[in-house]
Backbone bond lengths (Angstrom), bond angles and torsions (degrees), N, CA, C in turn:
res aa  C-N    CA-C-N  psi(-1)  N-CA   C-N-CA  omega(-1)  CA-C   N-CA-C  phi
1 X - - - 1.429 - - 1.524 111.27 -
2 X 1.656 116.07 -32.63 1.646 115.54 -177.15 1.582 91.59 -63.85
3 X 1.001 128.64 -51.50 1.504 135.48 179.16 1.340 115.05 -25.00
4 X 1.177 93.98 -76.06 1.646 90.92 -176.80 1.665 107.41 -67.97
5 X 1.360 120.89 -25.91 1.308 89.45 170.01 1.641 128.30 -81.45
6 X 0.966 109.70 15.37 1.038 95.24 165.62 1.497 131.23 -114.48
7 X 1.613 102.60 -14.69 1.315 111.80 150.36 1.079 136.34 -36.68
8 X 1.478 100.39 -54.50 2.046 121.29 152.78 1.517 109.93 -29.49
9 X 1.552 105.90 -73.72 1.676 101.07 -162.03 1.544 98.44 -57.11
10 X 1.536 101.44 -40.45 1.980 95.42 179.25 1.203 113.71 -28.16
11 X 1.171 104.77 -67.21 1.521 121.57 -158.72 1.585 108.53 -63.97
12 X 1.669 112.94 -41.54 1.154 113.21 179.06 1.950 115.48 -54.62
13 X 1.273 86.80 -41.03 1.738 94.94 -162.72 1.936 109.00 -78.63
14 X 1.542 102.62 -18.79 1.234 126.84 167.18 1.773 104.18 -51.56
15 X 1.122 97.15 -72.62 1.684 122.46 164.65 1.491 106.17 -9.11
16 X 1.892 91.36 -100.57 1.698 131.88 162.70 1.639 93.57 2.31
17 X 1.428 109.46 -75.59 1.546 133.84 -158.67 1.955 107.22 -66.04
18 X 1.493 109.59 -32.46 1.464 102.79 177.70 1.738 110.60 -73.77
19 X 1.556 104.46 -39.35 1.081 119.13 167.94 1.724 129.42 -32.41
20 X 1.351 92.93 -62.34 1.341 106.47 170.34 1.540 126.37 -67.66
21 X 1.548 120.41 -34.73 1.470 126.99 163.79 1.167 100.85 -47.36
22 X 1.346 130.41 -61.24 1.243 143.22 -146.38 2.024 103.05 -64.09
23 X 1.139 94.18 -51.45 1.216 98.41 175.23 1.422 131.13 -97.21
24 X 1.337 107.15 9.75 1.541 106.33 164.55 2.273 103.38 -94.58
25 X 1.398 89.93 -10.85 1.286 106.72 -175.20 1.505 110.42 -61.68
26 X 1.085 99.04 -50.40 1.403 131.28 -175.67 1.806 115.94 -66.41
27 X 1.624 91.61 -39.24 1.345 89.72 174.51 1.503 123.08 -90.06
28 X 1.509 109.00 -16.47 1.901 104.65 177.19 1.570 83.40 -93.97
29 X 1.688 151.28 19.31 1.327 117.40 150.34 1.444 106.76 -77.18
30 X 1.805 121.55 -48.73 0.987 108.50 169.67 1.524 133.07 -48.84
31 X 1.143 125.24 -29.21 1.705 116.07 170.84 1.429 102.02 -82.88
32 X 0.999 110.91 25.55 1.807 99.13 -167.53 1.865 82.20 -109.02
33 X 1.588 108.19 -44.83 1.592 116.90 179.38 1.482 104.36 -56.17
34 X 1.061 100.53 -41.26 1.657 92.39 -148.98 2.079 104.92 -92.69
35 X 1.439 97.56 0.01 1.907 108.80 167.74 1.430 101.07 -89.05
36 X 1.426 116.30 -44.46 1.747 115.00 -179.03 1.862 94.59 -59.45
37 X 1.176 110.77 -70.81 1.673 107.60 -179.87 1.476 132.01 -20.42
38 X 1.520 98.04 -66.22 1.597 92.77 153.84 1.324 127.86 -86.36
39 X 1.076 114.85 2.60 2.026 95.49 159.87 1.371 105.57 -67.05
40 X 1.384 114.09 -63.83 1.497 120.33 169.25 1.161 140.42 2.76
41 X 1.496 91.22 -70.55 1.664 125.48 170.51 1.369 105.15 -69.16
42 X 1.321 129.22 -41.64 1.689 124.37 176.40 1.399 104.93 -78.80
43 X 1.073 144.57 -11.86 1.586 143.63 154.08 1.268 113.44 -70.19
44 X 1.410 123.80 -45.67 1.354 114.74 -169.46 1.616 105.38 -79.20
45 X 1.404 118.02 -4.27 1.505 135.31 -174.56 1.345 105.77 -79.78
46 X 1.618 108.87 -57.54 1.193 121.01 173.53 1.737 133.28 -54.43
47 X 1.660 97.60 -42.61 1.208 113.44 158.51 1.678 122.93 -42.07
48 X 1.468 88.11 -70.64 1.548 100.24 176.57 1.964 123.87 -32.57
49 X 1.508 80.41 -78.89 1.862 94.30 148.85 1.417 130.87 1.28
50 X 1.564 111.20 -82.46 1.653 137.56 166.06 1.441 94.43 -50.26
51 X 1.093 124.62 -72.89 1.400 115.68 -172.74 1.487 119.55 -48.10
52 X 1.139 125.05 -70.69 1.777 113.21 169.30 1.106 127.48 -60.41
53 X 1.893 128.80 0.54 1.108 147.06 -178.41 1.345 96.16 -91.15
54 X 1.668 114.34 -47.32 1.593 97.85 174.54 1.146 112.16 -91.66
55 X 1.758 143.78 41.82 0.976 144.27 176.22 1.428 99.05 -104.31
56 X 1.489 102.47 -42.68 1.814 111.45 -160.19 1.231 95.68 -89.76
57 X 1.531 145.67 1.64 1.823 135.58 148.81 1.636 94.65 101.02
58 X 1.011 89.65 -156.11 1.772 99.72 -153.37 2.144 73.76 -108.62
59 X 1.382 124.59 -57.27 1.646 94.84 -177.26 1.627 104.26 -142.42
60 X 1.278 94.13 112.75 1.379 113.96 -174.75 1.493 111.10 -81.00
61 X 1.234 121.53 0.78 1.498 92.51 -158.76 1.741 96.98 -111.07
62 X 1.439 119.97 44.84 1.424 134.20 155.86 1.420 92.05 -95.79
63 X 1.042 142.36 -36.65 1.469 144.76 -162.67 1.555 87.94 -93.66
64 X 0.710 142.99 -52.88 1.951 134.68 179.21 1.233 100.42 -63.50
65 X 1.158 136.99 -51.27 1.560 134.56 -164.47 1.647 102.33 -91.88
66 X 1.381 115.87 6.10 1.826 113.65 164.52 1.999 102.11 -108.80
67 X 1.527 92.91 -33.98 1.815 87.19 177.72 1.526 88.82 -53.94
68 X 1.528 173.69 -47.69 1.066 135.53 -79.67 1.694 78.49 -160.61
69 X 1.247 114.68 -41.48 1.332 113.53 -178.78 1.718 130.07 -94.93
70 X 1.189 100.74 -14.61 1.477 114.98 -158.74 1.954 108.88 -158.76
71 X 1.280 116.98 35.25 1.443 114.77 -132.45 2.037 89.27 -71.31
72 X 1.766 103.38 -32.38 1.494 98.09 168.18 1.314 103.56 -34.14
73 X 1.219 119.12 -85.66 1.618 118.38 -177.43 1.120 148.36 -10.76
74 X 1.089 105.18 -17.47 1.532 134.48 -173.27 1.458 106.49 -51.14
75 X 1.445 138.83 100.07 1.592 124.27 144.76 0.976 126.37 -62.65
76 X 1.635 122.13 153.27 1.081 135.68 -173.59 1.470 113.93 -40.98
77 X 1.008 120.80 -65.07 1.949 138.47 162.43 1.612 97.83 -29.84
78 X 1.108 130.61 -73.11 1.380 135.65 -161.65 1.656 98.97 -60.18
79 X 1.912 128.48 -36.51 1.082 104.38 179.52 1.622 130.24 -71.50
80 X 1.389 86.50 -28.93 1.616 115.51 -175.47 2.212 105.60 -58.30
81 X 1.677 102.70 -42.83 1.215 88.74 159.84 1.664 126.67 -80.24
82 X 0.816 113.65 -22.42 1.701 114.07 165.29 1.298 109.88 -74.84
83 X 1.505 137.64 6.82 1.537 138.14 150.61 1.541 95.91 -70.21
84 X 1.472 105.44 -72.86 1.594 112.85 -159.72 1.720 110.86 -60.18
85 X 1.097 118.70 -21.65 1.760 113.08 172.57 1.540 108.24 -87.49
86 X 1.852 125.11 -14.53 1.162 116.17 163.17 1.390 124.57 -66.98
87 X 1.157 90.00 -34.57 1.442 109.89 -158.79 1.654 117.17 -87.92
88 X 1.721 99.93 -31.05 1.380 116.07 147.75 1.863 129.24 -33.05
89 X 1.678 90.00 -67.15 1.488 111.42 -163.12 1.936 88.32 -75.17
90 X 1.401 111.84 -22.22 1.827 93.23 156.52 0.903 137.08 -58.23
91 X 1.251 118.12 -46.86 1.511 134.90 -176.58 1.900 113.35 -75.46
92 X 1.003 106.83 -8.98 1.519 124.14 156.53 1.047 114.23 -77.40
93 X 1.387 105.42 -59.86 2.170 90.01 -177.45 1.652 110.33 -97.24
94 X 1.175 113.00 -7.14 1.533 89.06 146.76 1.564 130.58 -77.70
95 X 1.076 130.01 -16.56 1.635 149.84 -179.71 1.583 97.71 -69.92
96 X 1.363 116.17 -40.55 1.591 116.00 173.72 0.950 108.56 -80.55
97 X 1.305 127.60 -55.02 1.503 133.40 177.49 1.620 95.45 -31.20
98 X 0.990 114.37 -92.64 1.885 113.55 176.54 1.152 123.35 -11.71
99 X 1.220 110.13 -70.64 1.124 130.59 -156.00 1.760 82.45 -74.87
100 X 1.030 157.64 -39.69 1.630 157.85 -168.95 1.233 114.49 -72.23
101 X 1.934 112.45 -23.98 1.225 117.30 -159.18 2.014 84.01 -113.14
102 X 0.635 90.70 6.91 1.771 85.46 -171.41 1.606 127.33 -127.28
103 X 1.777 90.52 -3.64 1.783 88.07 168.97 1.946 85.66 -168.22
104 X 1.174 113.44 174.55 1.297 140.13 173.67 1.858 117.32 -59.34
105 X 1.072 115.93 -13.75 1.521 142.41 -169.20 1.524 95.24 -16.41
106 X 2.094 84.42 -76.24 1.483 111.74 -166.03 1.808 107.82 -93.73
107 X 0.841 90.18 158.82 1.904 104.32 169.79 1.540 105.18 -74.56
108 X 1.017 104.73 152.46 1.788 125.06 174.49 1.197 93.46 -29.67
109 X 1.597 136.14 116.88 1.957 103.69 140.69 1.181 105.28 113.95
110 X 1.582 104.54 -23.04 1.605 109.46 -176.30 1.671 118.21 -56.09
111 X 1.713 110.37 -50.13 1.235 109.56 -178.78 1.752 113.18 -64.47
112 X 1.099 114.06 -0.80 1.652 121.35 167.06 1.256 111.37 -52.13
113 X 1.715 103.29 -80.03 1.589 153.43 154.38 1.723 90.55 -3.99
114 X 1.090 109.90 -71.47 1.727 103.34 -161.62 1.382 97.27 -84.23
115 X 1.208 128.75 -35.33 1.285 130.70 -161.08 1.379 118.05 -51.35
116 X 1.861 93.77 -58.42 2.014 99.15 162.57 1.595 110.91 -76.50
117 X 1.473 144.08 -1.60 1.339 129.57 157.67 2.006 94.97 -73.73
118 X 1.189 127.92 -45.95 1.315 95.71 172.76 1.623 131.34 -73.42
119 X 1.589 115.38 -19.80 1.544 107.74 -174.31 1.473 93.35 -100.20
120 X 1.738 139.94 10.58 1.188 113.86 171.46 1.949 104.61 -76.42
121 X 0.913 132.98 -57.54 1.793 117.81 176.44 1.546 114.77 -69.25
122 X 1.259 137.78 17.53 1.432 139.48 143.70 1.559 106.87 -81.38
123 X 1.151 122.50 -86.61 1.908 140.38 170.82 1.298 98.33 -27.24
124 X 1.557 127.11 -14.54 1.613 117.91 -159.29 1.397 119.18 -98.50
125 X 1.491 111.20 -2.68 1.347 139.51 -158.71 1.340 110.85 -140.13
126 X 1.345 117.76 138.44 1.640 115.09 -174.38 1.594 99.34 -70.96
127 X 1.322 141.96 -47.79 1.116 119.82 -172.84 1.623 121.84 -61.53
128 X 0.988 117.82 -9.67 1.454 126.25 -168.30 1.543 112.56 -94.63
129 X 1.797 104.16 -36.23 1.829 113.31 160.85 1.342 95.70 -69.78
130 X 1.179 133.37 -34.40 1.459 109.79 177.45 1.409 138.30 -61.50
131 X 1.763 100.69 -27.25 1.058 114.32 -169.71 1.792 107.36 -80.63
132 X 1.469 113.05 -42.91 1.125 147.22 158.27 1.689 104.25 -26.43
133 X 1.036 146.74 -46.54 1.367 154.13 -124.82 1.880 90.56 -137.22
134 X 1.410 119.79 -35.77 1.743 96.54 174.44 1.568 93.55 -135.19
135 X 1.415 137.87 3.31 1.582 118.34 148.57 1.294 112.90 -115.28
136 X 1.138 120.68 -9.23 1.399 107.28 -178.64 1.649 124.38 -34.88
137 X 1.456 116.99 174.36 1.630 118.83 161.25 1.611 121.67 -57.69
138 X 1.596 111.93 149.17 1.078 101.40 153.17 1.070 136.90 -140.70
139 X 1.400 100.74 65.81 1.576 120.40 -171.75 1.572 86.81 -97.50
140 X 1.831 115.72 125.21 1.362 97.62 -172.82 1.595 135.11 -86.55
141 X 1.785 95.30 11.78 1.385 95.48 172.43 1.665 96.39 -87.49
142 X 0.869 136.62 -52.86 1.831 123.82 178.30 1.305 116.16 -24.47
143 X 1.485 103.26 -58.81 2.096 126.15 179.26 1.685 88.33 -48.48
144 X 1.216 122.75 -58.25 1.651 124.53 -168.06 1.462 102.50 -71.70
145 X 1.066 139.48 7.11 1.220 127.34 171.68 1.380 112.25 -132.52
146 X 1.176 122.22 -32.09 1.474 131.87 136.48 1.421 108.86 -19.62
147 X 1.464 126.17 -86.62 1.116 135.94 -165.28 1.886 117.73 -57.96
148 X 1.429 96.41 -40.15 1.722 106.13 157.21 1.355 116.38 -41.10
149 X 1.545 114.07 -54.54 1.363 113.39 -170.76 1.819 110.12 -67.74
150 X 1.613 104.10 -41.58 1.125 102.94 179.35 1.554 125.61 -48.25
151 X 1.355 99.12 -24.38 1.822 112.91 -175.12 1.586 104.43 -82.92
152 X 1.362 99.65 -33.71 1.848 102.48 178.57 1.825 102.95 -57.96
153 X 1.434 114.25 -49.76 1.349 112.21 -167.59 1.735 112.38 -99.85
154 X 1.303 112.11 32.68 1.329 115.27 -172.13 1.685 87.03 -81.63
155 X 1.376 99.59 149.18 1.497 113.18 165.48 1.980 107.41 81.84
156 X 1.365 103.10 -8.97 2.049 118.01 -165.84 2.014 78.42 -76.11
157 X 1.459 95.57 131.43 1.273 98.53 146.58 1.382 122.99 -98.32
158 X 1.281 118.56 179.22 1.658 138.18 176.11 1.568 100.58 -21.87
159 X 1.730 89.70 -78.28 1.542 123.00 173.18 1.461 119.82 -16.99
160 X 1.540 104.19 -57.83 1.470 105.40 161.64 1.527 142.71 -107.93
161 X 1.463 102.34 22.53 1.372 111.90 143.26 1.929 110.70 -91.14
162 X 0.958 91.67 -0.15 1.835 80.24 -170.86 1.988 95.28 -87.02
163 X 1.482 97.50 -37.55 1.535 124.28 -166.31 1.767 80.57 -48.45
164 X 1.365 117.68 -51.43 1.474 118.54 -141.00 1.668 97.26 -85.83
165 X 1.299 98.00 -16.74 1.445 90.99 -170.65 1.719 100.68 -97.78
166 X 1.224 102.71 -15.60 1.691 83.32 172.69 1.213 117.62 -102.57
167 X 1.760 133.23 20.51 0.793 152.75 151.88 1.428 120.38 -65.44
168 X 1.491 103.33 -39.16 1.351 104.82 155.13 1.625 145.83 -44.78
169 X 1.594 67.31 -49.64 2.005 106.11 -168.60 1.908 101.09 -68.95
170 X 1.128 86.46 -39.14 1.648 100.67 -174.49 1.799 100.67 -65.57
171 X 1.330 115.77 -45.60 1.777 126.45 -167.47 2.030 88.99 -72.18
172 X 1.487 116.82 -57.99 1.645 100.28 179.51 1.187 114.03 -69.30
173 X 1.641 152.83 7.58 0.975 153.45 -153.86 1.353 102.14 -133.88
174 X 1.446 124.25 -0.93 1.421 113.06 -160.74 1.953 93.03 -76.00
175 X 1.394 97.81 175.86 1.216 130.23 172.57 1.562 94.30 -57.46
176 X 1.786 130.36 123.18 1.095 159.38 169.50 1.581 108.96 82.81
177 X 1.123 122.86 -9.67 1.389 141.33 135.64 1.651 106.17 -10.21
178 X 1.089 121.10 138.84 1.851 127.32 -170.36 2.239 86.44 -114.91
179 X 1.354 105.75 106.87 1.713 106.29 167.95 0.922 105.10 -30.73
């Protein structure tokens, strides 16, 4: 009779033990899915990237500093790179956006945070609300924060997006500042 009981627990703990393979099995396929997923997604990010990176040229920001000054002026070439640096600085804050909504990385709010440091000198310039309004994103928290910014710089002329941007230029340029 000890016999068979213990055959029992054998068998039981035999069991117990397939059980558990089975489902630890189960669980490194799922992390196995969900590491291929985001590589994926960071390739097709990356991809994206190169592509509007080689849209917007080796130095776009004669074409940012003519949208802002001269935007009539604009040649065809010069708009086409002010697609690819819009469209660039998208694919940046959506890449955070993800990446914010999908692990601990960033702090609460963060992909906000950069989001309007990238759409405040796009939104800041009429060619850039233009661009904003028939290519922009449409993930509708971007559009909602997009459109926030647009309200921050409603009424901003050229003048003082240029003000803001060489305010910048002036803060990396200061005295002990590395060119």
């Amino acid at each position: 009779m000890r016999s068979d009981w213990s055959k029992g627990v054998f068998q039981l703990l035999t069991l117990v033990s397939v059980f558990v393979g089975v489902g630890l099995v189960v669980y490194e396929l799922r992390q196995t899915q969900e590491l291929a997923r985001a590589q994926l997604t960071s390739e097709a990010f990356m991809l994206e990237a190169q592509n509007s990176s080689s849209l917007a040229g080796e130095n776009p920001s004669a074409a940012l500093a003519k949208s802002c000054l001269d935007p009539q002026g604009l040649t065809v070439t010069e708009k086409l790179q002010l697609i690819g640096l819009y469209s660039q600085a998208m694919v940046s804050l959506r890449r955070i956006k993800l990446i914010s909504e999908v692990s601990d990385v960033y702090p609460d709010g963060y992909w906000r945070q950069v989001g309007t440091g990238y759409l405040l000198p796009i939104l800041g310039v009429k060619a850039g609300r233009a661009w904003w309004e028939t290519l922009g994103p449409q993930d509708p928290e971007v559009r909602e924060l997009g459109n926030a910014v647009i309200e921050q710089v409603k009424g901003n002329s050229c003048e003082a997006t240029m003000d803001r941007w060489s305010t910048v230029i002036d803060r990396l340029t200061a005295e002990g500042q590395p060119n």
